[in-house]
C-alpha positions, 0 to 999 in steps of 0.5 A, spaced: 119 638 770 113 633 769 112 630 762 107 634 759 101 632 755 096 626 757 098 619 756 095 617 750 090 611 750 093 609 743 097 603 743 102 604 739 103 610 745 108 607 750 112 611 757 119 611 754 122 610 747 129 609 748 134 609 741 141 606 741 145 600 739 145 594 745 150 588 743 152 581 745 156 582 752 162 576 753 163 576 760 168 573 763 169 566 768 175 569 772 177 575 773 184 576 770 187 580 763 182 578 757 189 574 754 188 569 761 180 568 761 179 561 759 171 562 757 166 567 757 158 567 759 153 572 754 150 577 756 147 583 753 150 590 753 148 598 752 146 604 755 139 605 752 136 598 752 139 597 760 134 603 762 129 601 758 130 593 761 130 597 768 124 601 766 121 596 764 122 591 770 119 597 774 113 597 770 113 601 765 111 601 758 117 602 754 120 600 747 126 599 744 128 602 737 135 600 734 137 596 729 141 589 729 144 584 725 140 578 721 144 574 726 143 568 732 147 574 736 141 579 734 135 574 735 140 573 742 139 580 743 131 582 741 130 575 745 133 577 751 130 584 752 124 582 749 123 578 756 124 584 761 117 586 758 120 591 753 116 592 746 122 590 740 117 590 735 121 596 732 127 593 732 130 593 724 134 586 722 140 588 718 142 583 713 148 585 711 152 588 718 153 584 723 150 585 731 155 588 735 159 584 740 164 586 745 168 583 751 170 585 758 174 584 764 171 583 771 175 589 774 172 595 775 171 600 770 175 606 773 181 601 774 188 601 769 186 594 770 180 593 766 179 592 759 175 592 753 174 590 747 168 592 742 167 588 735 163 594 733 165 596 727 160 596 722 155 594 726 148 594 723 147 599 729 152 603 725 148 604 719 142 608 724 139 614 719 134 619 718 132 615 713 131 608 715 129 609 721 122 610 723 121 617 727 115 617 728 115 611 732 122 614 736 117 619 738 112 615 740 113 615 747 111 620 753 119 621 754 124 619 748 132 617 751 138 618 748 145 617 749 151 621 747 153 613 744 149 613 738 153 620 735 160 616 735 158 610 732 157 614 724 156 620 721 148 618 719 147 616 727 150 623 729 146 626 723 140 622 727 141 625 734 141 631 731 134 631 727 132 628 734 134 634 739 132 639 734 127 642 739 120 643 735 113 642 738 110 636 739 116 632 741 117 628 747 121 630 753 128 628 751 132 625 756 139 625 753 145 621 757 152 625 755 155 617 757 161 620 754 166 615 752 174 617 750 175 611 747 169 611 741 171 618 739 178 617 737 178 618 729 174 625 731 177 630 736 170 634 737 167 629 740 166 633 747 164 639 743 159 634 739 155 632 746 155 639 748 151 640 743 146 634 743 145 636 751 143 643 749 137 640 745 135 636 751 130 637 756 133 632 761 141 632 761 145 627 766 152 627 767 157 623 771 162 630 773 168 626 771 166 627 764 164 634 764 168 638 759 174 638 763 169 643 767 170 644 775 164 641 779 156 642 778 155 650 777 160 650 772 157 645 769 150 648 768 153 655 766 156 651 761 149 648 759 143 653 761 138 650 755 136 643 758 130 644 764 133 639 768 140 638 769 143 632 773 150 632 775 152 625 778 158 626 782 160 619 784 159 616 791 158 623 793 152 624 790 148 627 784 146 635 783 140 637 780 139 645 777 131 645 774 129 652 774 132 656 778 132 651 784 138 646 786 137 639 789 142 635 792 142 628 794 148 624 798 150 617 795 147 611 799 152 607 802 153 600 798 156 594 799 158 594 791 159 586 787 160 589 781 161 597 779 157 596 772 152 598 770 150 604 776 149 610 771 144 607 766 141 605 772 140 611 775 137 614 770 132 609 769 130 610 777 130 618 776 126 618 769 120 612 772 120 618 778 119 623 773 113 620 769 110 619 776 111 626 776 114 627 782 118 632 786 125 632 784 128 630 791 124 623 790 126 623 783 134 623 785 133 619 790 130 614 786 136 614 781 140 612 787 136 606 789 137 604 782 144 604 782 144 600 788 141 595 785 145 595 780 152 596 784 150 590 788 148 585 783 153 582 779 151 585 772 150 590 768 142 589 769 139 587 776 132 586 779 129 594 781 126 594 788 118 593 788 116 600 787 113 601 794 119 599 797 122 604 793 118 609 795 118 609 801 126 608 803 125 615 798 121 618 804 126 617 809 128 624 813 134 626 811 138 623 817 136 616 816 136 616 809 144 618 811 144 610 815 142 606 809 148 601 808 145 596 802 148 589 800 146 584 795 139 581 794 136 588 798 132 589 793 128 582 794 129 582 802 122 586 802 121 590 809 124 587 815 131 588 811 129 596 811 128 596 817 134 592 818 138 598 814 136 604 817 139 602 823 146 605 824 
């Protein structure tokens, strides 16, 4: 699958529109119970603006578009990701909700021991409708990228992701992250059975296989989900799968020196969506996604710097053997060629 259609010369045509709520992120200074943290330090937070930060800093052209309150914490946000080189010109103020916030524990995400806590409710996120947001400008990218967070923030974002994966022609590639969380889902059963069904209109589809319907490994997952072109099943440190077509492609996980497990899945669909505006082969394009995610794995926060993209390229073309050897750490992505040579070695 490649992005179909010329770049157009227009400026207000850029590579990637991501669409979705960012908020204020409070970290804390010391691992520990939320309860037991003396202080917190800002960050910024959400699933769509990360891959476009990361997309971004791997020089494209991408645009945000999303609405955040008349705040200090929404100037903090358009500010923050404005500074990474993304367009914010079609974010939208709203003057009577707020911008989200939420806090968090340093401990992994996939332990009983983390935490967190959204103060979300209301949001001027929330508020995101068919009516007043401007579609033509959501469609104003090569590719156009959702998640399945959107549609469990309120019935007129769900009403919006559905107006966007409607296939009709002339729509960008749309790339849909399923980024299914239980916890935002609570006041509505159907929730799995809602990003089923956003999947379905996607063209590009990318889902962790812990969060896969209850489905047992990538086949079923495809069998569940024929209609995308392109299907990526992330299985963890295993590795990712993809179905386009008729063809299967995996690709192994990198061995990583993890810092912080936060961060890896926006990441990942960052790398594999910057290969696949440069169109190419879907082996390139997961291993892509790979180094993206261990870029994030390897720095503290959700967002770290992407590796120079003919560094990139060229750990991507290592034969399969010594793709396998790879072992990377903190500060790899900026270690320039000596450390590829140095993590190629068993």
């Amino acid at each position: 699958m490649t992005v179909d259609g010329p770049r157009s010369t227009a400026p207000d045509t850029v590579d990637v529109v991501a669409l979705g709520e960012s908020m204020v992120t409070f970290l804390p200074s010391v691992p520990g119970r939320l309860a037991d943290v003396p202080s917190f330090d800002r960050a910024i937070g959400g699933a769509e603006s990360n891959v476009a930060c990361v997309l971004a800093a791997a020089g494209h052209t991408v645009r945000w578009v999303g609405r955040v309150g008349a705040d200090g914490f929404g100037d903090h946000l358009t500010e923050a990701i404005g500074a990474y080189g993304v367009d914010v010109s079609a974010v939208r103020r709203d003057p009577g909700r707020p911008t989200g916030v939420y806090f968090r524990t340093a401990g992994d995400r996939a332990t009983d021991a983390h935490e967190v806590a959204y103060y979300r409710a209301g949001s001027a996120a929330s508020a995101m409708s068919v009516r007043n947001m401007d579609l033509d400008t959501i469609r104003s990218g090569r590719v156009l990228h959702l998640s399945g967070i959107t549609p469990a923030l309120s019935a007129d974002c769900l009403a919006l992701m559905r107006e966007l994966t409607t296939r009709r022609p002339g729509r960008p590639l749309v790339s849909f992250d399923v980024n299914h969380r239980p916890g935002l889902w609570r006041d509505a059963e159907d929730g799995p059975e809602v990003l089923l069904e956003l999947a379905r209109g996607a063209d590009l589809v990318f889902v962790g296989e812990d969060e896969a319907w209850g489905l047992g490994g990538p086949e079923a997952v495809r069998a569940a989900l024929p209609e995308p072109e392109l299907l990526v099943v992330k299985q963890g440190a295993t590795g990712a799968t993809a179905f386009h077509g008729p063809h299967v492609t995996t690709v192994p996980a990198l061995t990583v020196d993890v810092v912080a497990a936060v961060g890896a899945g926006d990441a990942f669909a960052a790398g594999f969506l910057s290969a696949t505006l440069r169109d190419l082969p879907v082996r390139e394009r997961l291993r892509h996604g790979h180094l993206m995610a261990a870029a994030a794995l390897t720095a503290p926060g959700d967002l770290a710097t992407p590796p120079a993209r003919h560094h990139a390229d060229r750990l991507a073309a290592l034969d399969d053997a010594a793709w396998g050897r790879l072992r990377l750490g903190p500060g790899w992505t900026q270690a320039g060629e000596r450390a590829e040579e140095e993590v190629r070695t068993p």
